[in-house]
N, C-alpha and C positions, 0 to 999 in steps of 0.2 A: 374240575376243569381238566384233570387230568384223562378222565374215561373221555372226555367232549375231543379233545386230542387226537387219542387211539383212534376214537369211534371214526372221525375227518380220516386219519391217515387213512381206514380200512375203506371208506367207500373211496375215496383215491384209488386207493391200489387197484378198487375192483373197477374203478372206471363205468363206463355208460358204454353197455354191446353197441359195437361197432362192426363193420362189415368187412372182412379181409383179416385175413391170417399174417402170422409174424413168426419168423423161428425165436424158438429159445428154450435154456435150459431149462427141466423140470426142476430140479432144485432150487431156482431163482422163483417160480410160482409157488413152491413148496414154501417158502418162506412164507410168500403172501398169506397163504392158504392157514399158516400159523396164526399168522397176526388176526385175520378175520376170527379163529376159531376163540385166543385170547380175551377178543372183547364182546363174544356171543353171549347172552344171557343162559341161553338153556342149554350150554355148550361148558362151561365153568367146573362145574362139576366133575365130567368125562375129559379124563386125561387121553390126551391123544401124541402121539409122534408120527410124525412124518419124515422119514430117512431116502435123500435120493443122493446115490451115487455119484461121480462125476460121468456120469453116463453121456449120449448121445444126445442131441438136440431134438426135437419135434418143432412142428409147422400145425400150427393149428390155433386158433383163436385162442389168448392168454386169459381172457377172462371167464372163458368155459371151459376151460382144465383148473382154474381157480375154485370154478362153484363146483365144477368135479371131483376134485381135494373134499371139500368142505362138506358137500351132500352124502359122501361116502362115507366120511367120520360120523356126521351128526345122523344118517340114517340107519343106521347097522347095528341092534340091540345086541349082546352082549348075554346068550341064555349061562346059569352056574358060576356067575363069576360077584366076587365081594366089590371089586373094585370095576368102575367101568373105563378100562383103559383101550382104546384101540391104535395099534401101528398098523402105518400105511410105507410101504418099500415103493420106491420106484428104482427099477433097477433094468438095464442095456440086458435083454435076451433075445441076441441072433440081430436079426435085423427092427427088432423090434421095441418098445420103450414100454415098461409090464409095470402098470398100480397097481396094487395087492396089496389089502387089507386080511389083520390077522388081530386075531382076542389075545391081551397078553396072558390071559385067565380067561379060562371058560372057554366055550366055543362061541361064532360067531352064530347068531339066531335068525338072520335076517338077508336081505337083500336091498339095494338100491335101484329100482328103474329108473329113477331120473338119472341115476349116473349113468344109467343102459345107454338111456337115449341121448345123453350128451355126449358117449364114447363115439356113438353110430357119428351125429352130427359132425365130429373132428375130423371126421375120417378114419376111427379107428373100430374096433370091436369089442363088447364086455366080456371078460372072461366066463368060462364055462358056468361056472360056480355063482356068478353075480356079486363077485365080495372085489373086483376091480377091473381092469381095462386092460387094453393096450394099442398105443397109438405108431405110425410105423415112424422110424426115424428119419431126420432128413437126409440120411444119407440113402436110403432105401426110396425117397420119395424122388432126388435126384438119379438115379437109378432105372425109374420110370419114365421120366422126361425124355 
């Protein structure tokens, strides 16, 4: 009863895509992003951290910087390493809000296009490398207006 719990809280938090953006903090979807990864089945194994600063806000739909989070951990093999662990940073560069995933061992072996195409989708763009994002901040989007 206890996984039947977790498992409610986690489609909770991921909700049903909806249309229209919301600001908020990435560390508050970081959390989410824990809890989904928590009660994944092929996810258990692969230690992952997710560390976000008390950074800047973003504007962009919360449940697709959630699957963001979570498809970047769960997609990104891990070549030379014993343990499969990946950290994800989110951290305020310039006017900008920067995911970056890194192998705490080994290097990273892989890439995520879904994550590509969900950065594109928020309004932001994947990093060079394909190992994270970055979406502009609200204060930068206010800026525009």
């Amino acid at each position: 009863m206890h996984k039947v719990r977790e498992l409610s809280a986690v489609i909770r938090t991921l909700g049903k895509p909806r249309q229209g953006t919301e600001a908020f903090a990435p560390r508050d979807a970081a959390a989410d992003a824990m809890l989904v990864l928590g009660v994944h089945a092929d996810q258990r194994e692969r230690a992952a951290l997710i560390e976000a600063t008390n950074g800047a806000a973003v504007r962009a739909e919360r449940w697709m910087y959630v699957r963001a989070l979570v498809t970047l951990v769960a997609s990104i093999p891990i070549a030379g390493a014993t343990t499969h662990s990946v950290k994800i940073e989110v951290a305020e560069e310039g006017d900008w809000v920067v995911t970056r995933a890194a192998a705490a061992s080994g290097r990273l072996a892989g890439r995520s296009d879904y994550t590509c195409e969900l950065a594109r989708a928020m309004g932001g763009a994947p990093l060079d490398d394909g190992y994270g994002f970055r979406l502009p901040s609200l204060a930068m989007l206010r800026r525009r207006d």
